[in-house]
N, C-alpha and C positions, 0 to 999 in steps of 0.2 A: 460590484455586482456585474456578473456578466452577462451582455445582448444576450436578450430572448431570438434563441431560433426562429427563421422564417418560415413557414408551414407552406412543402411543394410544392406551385400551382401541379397541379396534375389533370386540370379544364381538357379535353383535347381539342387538339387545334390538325385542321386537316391540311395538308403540305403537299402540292403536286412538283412531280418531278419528271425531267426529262432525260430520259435514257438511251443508249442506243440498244436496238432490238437483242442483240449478242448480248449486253451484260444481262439483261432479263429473261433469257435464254441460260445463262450460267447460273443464275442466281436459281431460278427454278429447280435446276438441279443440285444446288446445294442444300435447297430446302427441303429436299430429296432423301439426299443422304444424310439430312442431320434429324432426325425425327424429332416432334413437337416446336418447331422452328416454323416460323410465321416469316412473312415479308418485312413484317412491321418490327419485329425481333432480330432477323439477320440485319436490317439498316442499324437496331442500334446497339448490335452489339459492334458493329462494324465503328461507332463512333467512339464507344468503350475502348478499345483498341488505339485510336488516337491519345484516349485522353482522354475526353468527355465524362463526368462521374454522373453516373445514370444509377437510380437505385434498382438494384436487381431483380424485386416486385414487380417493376416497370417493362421490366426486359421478358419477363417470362408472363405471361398472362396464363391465369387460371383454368381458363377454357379457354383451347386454341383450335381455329375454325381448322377442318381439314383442307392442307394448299391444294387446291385444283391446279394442276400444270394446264397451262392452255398451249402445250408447245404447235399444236396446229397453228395457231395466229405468226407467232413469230416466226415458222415455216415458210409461212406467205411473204414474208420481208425480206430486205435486206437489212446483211448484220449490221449495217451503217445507219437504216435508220432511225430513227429518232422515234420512241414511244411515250405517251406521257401518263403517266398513270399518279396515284395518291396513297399518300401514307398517313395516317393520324399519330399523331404525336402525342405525350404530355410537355402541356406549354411550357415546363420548366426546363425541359430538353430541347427543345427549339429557341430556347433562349441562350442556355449554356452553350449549344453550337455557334449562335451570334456572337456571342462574347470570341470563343474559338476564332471564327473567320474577323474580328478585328486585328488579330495577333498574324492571320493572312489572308493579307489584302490582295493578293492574287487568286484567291479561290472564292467559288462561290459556294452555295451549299450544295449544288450539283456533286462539283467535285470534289466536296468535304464526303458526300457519301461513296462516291465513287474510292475513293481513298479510303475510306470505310472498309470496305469491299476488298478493296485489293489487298489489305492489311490483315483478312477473314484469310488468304488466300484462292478468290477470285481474280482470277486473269483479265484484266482493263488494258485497253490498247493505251498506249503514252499517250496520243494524238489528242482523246476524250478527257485526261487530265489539264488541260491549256484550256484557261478561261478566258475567255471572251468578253469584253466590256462593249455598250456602244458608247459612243461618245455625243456631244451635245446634241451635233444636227441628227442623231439618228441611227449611223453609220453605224457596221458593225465593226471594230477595231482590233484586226487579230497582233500576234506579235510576230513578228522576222521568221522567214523559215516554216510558217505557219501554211499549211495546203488551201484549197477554197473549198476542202472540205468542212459540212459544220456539224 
């Protein structure tokens, strides 16, 4: 007899992320020129692209809010820094990612999406794919070669 299938968690679970102003600035216009394409849908179709098996239901919502660009805000910045905005998830997709970032242990989900993205064909600077751990005391612990950019 074969295991009964597991039934999706598809709970959403909300996931803040941090970006640098520029990729949210590209992404915007990709969501642009891709009509019926969400925020929440470019991240994962961006993780499809990896790997990630996300079911297509998932990816495409029914009703998709119209993207308001707010390119005025990211105007105000610099392309360096850092925005943190939220995505909601289904918790099985945020799990399936975990699983992912076990296989690398260099990335976090930052730059599992960010890789996401670039993979869409979104332009990411190298710099923002190098993850950054702290270590015990606190510190932040970049690798060799690394700028004091963060």
């Amino acid at each position: 007899m074969a295991p009964k299938a597991r039934a999706l968690d598809r709970s959403p679970l909300k996931t803040n992320l941090e970006l640098p102003a520029y990729v949210r600035e590209r992404l915007d216009a990709y969501i642009e020129a891709h009509p019926g394409s969400t925020f929440r849908s470019v991240i994962m179709e961006g993780l499809v692209e990896l790997g990630i098996e996300i079911d297509e239901n998932d990816i495409r919502p029914e009703r998709a809010r119209r993207h308001a660009r707010v390119t005025s805000n990211w105007a105000r910045l610099n392309p360096s820094d850092i925005t943190t905005t939220s995505v909601v998830l289904p918790q099985y997709v945020r799990a399936r990612a975990e699983e992912y970032l076990l296989d690398h242990p260099d990335m976090r989900f930052r730059h599992l999406v960010l890789a996401g993205l670039a993979a869409l064909g979104i332009k990411i600077h190298a710099e923002d794919m190098i993850a950054e751990r702290q270590n015990v005391s606190g510190l932040i612990v970049r690798p060799r070669g690394r700028s004091g950019r963060t």
